[in-house]
CHARMM-style PDB file with segment names, atoms N, HN, CA, C and O in Angstrom:
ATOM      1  N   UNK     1     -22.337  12.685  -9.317  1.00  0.00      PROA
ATOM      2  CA  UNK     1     -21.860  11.371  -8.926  1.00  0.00      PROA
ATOM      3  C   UNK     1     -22.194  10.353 -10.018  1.00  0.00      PROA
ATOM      4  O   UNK     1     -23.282  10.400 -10.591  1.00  0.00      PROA
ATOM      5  N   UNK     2     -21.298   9.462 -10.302  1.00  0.00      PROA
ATOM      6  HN  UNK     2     -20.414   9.424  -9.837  1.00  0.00      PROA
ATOM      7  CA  UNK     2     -21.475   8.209 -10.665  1.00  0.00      PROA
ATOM      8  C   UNK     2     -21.978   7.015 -10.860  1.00  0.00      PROA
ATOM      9  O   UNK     2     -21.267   6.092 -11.255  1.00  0.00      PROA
ATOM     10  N   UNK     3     -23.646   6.832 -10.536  1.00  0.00      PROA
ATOM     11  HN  UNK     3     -24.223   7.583 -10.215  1.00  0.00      PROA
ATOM     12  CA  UNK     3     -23.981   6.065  -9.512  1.00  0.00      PROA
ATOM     13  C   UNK     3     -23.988   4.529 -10.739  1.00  0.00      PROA
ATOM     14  O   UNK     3     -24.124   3.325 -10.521  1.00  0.00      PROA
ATOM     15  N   UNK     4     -23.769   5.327 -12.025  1.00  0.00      PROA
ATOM     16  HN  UNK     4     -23.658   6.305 -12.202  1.00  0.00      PROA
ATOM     17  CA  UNK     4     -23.742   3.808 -12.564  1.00  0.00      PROA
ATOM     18  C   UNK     4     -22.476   2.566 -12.563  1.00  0.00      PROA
ATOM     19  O   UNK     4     -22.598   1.399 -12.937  1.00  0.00      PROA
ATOM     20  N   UNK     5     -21.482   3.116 -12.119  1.00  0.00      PROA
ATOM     21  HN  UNK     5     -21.383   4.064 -11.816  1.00  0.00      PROA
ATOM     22  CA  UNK     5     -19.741   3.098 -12.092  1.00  0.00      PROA
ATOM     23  C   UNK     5     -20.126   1.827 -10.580  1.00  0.00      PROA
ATOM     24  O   UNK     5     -20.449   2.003  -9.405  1.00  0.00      PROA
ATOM     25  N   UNK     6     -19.788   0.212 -11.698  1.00  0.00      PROA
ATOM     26  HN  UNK     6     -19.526   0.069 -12.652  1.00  0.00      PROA
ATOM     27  CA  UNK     6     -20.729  -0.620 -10.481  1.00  0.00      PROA
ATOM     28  C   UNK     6     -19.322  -0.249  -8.581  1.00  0.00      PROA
ATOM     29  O   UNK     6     -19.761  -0.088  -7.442  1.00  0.00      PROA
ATOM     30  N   UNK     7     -18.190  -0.243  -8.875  1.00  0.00      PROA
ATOM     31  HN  UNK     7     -17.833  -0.375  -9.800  1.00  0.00      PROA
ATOM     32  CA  UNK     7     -17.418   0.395  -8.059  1.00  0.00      PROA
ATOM     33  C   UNK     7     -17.810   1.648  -6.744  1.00  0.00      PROA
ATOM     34  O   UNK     7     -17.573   1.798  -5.546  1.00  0.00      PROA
ATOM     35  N   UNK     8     -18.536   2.364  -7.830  1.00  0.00      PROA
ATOM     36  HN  UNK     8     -18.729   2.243  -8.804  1.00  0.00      PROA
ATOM     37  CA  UNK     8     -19.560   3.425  -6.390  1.00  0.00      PROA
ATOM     38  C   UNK     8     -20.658   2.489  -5.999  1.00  0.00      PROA
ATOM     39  O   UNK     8     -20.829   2.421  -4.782  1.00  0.00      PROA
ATOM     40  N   UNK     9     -21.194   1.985  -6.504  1.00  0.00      PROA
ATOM     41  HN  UNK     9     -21.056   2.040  -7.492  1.00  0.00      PROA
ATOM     42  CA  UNK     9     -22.670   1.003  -5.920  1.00  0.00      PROA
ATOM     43  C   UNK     9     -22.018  -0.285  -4.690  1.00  0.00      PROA
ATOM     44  O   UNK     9     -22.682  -0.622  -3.709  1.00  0.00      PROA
ATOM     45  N   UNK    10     -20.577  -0.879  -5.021  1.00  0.00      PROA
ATOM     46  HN  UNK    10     -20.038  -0.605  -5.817  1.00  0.00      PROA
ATOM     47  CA  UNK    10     -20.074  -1.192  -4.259  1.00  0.00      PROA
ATOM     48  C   UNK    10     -20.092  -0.277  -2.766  1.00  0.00      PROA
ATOM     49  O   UNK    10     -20.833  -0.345  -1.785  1.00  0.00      PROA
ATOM     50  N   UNK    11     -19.020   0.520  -3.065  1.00  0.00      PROA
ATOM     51  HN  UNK    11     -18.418   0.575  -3.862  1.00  0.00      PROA
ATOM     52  CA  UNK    11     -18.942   1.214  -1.896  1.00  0.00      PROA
ATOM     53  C   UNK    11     -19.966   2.036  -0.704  1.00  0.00      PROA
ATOM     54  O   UNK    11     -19.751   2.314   0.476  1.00  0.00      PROA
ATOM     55  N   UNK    12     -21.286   2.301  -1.693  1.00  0.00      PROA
ATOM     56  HN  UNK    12     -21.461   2.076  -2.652  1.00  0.00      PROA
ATOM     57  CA  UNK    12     -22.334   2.790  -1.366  1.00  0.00      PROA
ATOM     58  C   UNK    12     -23.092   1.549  -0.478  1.00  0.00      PROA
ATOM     59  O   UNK    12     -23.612   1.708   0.627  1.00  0.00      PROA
ATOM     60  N   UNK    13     -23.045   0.668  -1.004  1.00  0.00      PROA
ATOM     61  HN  UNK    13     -22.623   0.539  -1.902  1.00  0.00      PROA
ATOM     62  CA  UNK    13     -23.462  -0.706  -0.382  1.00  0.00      PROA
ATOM     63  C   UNK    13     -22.746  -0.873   1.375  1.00  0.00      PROA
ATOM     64  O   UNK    13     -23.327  -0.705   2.447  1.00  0.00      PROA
ATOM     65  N   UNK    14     -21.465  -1.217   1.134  1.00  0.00      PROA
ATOM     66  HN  UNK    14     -20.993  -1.354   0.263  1.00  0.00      PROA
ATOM     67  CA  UNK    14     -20.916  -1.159   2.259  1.00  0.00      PROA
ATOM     68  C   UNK    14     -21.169   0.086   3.643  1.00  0.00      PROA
ATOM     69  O   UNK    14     -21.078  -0.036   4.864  1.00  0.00      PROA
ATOM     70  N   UNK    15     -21.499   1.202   2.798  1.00  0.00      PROA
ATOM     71  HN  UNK    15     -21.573   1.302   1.806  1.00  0.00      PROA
ATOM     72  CA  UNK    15     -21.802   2.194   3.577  1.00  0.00      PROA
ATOM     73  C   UNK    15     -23.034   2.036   4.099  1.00  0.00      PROA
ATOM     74  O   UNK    15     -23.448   2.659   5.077  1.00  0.00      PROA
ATOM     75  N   UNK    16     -23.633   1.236   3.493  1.00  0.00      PROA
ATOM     76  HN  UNK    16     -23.297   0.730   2.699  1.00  0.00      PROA
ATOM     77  CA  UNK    16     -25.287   1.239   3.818  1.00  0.00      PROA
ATOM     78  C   UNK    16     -25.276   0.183   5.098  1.00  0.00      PROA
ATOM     79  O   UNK    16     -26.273   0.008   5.797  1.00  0.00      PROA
ATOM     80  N   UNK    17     -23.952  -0.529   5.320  1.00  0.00      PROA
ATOM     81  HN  UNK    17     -23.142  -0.387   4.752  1.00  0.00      PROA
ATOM     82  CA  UNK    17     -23.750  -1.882   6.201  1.00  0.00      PROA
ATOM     83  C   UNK    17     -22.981  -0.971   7.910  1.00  0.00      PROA
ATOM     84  O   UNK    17     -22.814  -1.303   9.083  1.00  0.00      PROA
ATOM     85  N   UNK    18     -22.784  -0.013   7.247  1.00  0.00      PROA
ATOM     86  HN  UNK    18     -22.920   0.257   6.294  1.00  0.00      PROA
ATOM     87  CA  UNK    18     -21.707   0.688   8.441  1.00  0.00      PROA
ATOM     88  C   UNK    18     -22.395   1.125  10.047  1.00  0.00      PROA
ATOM     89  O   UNK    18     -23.330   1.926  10.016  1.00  0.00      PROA
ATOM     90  N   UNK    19     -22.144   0.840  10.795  1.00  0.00      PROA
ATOM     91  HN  UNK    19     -21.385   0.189  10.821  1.00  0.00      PROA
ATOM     92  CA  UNK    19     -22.914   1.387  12.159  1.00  0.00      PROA
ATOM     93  C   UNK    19     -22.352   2.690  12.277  1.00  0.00      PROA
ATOM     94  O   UNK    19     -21.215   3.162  12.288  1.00  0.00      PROA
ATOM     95  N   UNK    20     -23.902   3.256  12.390  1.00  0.00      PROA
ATOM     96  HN  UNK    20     -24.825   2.872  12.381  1.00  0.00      PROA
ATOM     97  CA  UNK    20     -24.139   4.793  12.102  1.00  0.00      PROA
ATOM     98  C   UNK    20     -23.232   5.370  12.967  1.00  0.00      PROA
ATOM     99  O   UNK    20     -22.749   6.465  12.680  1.00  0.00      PROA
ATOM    100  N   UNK    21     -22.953   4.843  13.900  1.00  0.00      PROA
ATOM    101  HN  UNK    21     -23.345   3.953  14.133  1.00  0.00      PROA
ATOM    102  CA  UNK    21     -21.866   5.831  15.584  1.00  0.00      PROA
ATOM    103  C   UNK    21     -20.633   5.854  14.917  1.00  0.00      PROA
ATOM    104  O   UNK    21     -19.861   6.747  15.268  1.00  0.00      PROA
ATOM    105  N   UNK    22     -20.137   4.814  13.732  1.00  0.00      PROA
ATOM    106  HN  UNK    22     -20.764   4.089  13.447  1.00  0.00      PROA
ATOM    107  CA  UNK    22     -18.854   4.941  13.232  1.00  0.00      PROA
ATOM    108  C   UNK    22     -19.121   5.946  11.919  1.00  0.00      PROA
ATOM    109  O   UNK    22     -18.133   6.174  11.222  1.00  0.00      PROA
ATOM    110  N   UNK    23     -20.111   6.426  11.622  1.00  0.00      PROA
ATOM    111  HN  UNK    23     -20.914   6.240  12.189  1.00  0.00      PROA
ATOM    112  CA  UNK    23     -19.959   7.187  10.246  1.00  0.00      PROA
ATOM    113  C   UNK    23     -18.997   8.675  10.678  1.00  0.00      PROA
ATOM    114  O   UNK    23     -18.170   8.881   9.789  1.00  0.00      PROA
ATOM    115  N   UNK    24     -18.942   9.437  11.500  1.00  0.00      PROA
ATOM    116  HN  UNK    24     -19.613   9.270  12.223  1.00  0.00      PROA
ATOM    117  CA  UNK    24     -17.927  10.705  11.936  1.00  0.00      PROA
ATOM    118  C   UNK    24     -16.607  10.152  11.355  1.00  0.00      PROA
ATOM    119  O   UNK    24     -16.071  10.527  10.312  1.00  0.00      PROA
ATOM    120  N   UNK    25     -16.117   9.073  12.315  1.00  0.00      PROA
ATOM    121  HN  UNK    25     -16.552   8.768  13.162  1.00  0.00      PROA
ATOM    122  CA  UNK    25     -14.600   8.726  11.760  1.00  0.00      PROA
ATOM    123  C   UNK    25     -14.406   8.233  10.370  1.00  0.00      PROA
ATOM    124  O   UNK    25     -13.464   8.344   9.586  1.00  0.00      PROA
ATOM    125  N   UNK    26     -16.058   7.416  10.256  1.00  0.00      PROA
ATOM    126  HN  UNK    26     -16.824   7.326  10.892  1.00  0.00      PROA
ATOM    127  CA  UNK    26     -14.832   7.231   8.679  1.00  0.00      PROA
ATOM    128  C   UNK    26     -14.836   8.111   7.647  1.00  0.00      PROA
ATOM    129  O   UNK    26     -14.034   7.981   6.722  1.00  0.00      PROA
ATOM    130  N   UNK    27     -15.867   9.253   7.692  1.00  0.00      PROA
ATOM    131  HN  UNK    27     -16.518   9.359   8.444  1.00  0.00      PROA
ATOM    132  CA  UNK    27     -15.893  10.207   6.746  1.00  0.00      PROA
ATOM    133  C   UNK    27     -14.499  11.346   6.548  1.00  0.00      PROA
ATOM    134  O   UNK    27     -14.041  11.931   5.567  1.00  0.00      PROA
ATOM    135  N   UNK    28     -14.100  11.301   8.095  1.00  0.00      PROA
ATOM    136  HN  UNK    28     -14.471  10.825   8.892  1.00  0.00      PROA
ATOM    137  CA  UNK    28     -12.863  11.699   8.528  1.00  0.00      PROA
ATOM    138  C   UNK    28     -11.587  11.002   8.136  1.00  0.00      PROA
ATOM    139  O   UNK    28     -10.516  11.607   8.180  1.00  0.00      PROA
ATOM    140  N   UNK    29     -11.691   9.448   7.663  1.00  0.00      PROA
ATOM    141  HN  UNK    29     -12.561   8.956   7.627  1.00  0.00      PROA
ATOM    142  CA  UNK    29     -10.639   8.540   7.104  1.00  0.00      PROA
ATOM    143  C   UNK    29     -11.158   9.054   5.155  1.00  0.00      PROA
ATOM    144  O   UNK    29     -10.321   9.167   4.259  1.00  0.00      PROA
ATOM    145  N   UNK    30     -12.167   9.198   5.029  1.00  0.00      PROA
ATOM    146  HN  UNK    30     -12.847   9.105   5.757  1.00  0.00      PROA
ATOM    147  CA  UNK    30     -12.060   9.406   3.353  1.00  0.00      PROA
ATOM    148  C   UNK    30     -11.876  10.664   3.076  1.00  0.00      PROA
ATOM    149  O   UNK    30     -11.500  11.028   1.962  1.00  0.00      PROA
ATOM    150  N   UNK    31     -12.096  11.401   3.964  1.00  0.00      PROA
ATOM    151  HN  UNK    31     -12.402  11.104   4.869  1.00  0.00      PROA
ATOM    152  CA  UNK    31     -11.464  12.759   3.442  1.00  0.00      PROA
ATOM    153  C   UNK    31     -10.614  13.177   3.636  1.00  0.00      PROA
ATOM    154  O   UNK    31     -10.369  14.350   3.352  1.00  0.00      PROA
ATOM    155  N   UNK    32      -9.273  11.862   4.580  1.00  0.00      PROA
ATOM    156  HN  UNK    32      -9.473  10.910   4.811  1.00  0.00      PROA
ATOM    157  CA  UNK    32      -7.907  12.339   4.801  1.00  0.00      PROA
ATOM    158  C   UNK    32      -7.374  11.202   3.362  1.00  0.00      PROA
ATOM    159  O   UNK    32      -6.243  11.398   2.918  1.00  0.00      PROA
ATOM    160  N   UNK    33      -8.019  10.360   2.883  1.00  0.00      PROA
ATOM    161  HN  UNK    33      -8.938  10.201   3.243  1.00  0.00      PROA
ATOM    162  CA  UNK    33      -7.374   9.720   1.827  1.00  0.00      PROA
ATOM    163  C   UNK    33      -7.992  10.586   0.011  1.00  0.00      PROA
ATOM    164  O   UNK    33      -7.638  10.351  -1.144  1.00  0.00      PROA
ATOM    165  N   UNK    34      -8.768  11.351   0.456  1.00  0.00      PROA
ATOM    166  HN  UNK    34      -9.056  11.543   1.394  1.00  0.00      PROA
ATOM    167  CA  UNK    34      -9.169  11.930  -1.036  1.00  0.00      PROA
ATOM    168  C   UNK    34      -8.087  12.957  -1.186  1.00  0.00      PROA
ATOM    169  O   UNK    34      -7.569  13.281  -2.255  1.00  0.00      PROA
ATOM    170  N   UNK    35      -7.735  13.546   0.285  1.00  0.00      PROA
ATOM    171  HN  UNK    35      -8.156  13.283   1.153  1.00  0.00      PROA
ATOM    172  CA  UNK    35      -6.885  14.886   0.082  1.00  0.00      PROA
ATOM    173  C   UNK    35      -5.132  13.997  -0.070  1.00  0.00      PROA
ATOM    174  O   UNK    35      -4.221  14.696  -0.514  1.00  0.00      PROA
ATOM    175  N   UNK    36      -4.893  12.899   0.216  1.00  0.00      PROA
ATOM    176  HN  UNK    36      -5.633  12.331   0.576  1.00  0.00      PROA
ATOM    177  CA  UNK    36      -3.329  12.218   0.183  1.00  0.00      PROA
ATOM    178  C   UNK    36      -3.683  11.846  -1.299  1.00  0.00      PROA
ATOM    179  O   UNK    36      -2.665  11.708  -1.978  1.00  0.00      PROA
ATOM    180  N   UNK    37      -4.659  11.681  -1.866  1.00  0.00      PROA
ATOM    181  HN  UNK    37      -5.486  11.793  -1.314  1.00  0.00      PROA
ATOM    182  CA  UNK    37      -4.487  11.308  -3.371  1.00  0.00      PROA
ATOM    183  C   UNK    37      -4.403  11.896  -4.363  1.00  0.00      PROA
ATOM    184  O   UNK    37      -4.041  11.513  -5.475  1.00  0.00      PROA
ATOM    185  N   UNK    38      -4.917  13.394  -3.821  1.00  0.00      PROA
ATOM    186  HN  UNK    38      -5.211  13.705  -2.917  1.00  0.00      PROA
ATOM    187  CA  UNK    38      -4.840  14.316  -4.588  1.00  0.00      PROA
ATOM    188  C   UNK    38      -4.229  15.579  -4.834  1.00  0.00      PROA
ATOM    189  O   UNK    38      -4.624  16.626  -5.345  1.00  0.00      PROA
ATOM    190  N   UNK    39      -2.886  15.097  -4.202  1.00  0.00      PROA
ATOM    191  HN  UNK    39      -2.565  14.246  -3.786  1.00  0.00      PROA
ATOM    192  CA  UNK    39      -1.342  15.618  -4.371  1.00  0.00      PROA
ATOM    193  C   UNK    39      -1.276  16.179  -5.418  1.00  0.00      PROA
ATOM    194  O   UNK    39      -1.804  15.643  -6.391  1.00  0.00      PROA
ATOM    195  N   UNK    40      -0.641  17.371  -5.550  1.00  0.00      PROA
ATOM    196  HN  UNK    40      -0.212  17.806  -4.759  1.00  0.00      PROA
ATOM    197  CA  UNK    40      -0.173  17.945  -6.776  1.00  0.00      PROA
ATOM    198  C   UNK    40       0.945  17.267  -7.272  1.00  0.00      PROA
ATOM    199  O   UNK    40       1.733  16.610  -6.592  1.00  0.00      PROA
ATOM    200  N   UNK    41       0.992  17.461  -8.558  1.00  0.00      PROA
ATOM    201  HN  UNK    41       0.352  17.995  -9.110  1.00  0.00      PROA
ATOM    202  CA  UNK    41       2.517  16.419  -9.950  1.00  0.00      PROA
ATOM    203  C   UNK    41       3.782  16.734  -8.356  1.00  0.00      PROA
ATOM    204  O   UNK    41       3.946  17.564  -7.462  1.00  0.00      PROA
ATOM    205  N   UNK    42       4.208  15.821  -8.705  1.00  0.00      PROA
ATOM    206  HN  UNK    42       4.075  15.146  -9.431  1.00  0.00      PROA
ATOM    207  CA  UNK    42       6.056  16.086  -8.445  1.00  0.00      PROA
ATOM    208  C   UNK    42       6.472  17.359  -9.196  1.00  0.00      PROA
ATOM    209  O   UNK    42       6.944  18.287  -8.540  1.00  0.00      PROA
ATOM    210  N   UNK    43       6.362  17.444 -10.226  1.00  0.00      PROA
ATOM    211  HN  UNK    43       5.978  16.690 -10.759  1.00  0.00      PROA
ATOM    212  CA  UNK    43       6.967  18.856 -11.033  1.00  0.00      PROA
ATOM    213  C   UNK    43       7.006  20.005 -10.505  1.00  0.00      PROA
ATOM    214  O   UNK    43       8.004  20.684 -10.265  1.00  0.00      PROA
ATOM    215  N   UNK    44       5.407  20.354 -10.225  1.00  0.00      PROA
ATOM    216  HN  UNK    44       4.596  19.803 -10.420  1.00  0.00      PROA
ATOM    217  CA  UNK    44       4.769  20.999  -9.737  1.00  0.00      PROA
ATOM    218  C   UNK    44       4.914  21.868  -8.177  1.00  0.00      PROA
ATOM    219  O   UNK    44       4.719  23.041  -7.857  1.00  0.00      PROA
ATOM    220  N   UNK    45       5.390  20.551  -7.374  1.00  0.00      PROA
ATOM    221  HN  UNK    45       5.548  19.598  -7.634  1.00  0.00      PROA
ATOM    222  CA  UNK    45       5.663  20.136  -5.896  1.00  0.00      PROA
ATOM    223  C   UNK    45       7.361  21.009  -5.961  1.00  0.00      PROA
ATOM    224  O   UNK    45       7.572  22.100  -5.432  1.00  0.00      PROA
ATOM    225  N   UNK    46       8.252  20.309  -6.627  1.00  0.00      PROA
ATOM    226  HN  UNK    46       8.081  19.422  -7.056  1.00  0.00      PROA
ATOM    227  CA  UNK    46       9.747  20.427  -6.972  1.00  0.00      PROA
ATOM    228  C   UNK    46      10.019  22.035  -7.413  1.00  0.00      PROA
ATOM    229  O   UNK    46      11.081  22.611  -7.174  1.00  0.00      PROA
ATOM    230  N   UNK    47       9.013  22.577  -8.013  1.00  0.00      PROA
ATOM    231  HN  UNK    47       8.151  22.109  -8.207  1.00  0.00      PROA
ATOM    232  CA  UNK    47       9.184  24.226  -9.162  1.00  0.00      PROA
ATOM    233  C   UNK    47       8.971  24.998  -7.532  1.00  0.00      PROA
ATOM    234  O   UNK    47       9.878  25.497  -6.866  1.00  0.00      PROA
ATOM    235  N   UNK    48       7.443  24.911  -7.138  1.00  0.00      PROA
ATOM    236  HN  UNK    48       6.706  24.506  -7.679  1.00  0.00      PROA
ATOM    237  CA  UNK    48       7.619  25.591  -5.740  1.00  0.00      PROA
ATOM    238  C   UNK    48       8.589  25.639  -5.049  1.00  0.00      PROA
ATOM    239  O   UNK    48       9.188  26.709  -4.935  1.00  0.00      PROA
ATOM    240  N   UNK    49       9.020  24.494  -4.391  1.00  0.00      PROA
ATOM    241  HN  UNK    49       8.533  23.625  -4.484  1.00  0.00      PROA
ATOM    242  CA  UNK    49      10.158  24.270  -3.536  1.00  0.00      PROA
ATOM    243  C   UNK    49      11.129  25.120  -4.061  1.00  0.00      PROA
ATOM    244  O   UNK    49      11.499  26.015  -3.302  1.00  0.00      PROA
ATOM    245  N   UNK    50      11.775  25.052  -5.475  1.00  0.00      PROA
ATOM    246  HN  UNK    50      11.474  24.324  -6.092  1.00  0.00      PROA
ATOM    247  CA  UNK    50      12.981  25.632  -5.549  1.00  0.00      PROA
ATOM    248  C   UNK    50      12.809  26.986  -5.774  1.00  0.00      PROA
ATOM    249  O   UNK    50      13.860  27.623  -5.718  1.00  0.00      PROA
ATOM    250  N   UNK    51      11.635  27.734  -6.051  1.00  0.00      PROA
ATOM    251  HN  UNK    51      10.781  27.216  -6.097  1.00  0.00      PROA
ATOM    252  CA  UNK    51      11.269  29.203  -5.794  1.00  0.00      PROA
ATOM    253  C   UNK    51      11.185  29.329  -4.526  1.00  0.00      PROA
ATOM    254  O   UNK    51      12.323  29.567  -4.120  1.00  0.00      PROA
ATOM    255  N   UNK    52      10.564  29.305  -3.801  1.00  0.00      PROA
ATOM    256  HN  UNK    52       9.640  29.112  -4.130  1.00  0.00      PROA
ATOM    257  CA  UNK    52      10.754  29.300  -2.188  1.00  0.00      PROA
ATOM    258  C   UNK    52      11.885  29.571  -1.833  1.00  0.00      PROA
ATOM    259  O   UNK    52      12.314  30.556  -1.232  1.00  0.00      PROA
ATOM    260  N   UNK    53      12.587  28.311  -2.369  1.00  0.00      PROA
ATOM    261  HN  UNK    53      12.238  27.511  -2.858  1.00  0.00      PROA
ATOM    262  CA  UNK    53      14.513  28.282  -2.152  1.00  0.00      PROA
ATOM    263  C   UNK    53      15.211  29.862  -2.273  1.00  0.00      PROA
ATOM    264  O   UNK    53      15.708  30.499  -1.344  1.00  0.00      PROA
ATOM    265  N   UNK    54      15.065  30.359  -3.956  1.00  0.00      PROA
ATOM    266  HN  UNK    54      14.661  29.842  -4.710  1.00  0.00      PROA
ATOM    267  CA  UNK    54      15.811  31.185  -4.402  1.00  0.00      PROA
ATOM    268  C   UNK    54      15.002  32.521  -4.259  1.00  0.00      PROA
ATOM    269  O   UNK    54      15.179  33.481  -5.009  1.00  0.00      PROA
ATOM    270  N   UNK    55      13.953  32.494  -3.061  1.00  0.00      PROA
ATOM    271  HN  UNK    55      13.810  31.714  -2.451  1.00  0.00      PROA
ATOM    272  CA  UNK    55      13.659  33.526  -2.308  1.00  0.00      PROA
ATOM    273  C   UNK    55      13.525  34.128  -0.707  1.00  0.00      PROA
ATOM    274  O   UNK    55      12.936  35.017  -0.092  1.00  0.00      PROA
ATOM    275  N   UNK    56      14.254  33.284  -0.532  1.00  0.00      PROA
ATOM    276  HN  UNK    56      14.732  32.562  -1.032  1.00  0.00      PROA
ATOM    277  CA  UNK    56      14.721  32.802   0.675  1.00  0.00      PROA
ATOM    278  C   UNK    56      13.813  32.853   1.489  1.00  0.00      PROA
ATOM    279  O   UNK    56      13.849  33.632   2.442  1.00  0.00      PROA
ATOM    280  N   UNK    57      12.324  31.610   1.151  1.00  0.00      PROA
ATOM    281  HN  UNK    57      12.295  30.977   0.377  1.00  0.00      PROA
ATOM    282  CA  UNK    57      11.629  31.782   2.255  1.00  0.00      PROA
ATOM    283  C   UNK    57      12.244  29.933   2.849  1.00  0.00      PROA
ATOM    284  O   UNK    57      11.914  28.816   2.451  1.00  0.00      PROA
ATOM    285  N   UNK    58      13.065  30.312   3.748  1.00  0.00      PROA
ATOM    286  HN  UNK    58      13.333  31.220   4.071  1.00  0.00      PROA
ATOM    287  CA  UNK    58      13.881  28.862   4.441  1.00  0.00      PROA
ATOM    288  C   UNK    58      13.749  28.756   5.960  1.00  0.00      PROA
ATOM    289  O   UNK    58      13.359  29.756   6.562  1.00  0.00      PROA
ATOM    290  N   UNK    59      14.028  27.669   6.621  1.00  0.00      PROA
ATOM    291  HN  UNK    59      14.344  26.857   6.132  1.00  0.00      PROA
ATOM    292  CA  UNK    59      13.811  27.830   7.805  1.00  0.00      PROA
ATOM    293  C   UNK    59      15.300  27.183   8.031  1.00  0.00      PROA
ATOM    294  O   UNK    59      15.699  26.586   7.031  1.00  0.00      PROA
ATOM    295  N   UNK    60      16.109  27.182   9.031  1.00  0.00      PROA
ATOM    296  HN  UNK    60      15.785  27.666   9.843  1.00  0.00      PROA
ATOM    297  CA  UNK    60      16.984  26.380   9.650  1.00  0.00      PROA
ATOM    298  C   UNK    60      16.679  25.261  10.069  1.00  0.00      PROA
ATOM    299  O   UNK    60      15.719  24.988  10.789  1.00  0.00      PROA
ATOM    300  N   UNK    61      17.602  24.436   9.579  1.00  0.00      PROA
ATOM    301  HN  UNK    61      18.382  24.657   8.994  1.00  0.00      PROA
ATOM    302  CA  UNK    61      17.231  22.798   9.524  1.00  0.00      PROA
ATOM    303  C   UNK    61      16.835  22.249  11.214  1.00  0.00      PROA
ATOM    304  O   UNK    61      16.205  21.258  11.583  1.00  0.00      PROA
ATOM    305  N   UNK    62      17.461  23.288  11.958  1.00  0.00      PROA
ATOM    306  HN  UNK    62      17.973  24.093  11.658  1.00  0.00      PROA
ATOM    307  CA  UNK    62      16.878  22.926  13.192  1.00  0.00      PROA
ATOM    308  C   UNK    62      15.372  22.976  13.720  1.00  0.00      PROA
ATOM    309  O   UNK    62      14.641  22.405  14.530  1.00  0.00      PROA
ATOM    310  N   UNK    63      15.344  24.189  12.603  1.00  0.00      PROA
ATOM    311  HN  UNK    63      15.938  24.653  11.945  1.00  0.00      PROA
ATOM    312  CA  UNK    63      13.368  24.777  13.447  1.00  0.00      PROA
ATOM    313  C   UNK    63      12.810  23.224  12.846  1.00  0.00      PROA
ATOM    314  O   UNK    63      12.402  22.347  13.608  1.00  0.00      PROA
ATOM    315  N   UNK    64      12.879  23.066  11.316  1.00  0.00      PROA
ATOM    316  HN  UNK    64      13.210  23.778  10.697  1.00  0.00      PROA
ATOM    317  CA  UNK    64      12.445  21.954  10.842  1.00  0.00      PROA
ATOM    318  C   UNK    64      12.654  20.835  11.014  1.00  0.00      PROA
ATOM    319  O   UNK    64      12.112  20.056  10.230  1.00  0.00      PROA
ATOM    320  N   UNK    65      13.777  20.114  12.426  1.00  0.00      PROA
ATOM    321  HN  UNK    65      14.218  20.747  13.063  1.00  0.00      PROA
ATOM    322  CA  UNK    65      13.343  19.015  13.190  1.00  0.00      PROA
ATOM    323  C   UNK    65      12.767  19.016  13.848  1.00  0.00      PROA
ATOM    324  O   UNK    65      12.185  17.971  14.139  1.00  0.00      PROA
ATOM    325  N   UNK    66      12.491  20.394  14.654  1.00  0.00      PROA
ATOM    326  HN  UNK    66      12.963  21.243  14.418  1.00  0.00      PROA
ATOM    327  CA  UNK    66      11.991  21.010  15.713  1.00  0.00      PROA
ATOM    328  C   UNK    66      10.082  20.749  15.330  1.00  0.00      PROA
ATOM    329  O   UNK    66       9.639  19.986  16.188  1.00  0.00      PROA
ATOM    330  N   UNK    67       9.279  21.059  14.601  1.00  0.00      PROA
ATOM    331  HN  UNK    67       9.638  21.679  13.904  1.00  0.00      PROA
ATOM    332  CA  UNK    67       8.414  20.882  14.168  1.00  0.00      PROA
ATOM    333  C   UNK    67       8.505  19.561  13.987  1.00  0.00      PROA
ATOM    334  O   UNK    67       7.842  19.034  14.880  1.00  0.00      PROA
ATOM    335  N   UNK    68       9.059  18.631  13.184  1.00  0.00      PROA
ATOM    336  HN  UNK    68       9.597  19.059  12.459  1.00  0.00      PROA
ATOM    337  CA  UNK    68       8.975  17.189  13.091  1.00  0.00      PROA
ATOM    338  C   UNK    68       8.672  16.045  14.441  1.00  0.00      PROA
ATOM    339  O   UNK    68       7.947  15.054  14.529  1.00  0.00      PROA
ATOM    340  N   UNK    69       9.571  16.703  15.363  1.00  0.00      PROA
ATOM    341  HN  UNK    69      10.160  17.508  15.291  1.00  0.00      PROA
ATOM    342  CA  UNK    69       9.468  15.947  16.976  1.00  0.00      PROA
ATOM    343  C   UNK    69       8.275  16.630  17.972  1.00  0.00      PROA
ATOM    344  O   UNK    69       8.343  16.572  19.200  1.00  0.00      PROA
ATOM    345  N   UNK    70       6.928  17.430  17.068  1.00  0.00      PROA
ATOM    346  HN  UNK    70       6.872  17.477  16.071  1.00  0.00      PROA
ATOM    347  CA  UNK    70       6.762  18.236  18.062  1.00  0.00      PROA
ATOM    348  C   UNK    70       4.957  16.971  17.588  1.00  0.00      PROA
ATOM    349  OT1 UNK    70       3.930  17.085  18.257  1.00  0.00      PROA
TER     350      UNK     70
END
């Protein structure tokens, strides 16, 4: 860790302010925003997809609203 990066001493601070009964959820909010930030390239994302495609691992556009509304 970082601890000289005055940005972590910030945040470390605030954490030190947090009521302890809320620490579960928010550790649960930073580790759903470390994993949304740390998306693989578009390139990367796009090359899979179209191998997938031209191996026909596909679903019918129905199953895949079907999952969306579920």
């Amino acid at each position: 860790m970082n601890t000289k990066n005055p940005t972590y001493t910030l945040v470390i601070e605030e954490l030190e302010q947090f009521p302890v009964q809320y620490l579960p959820s928010l550790l649960k909010m930073v580790q759903a925003f470390r994993e949304g930030v740390a998306l693989a390239p578009v390139e990367d994302t796009l090359r899979q997809g179209w191998q997938e495609a031209l191996s026909g691992q596909t679903l019918p556009i129905n199953e895949l609203w079907d999952e969306e509304d579920a």
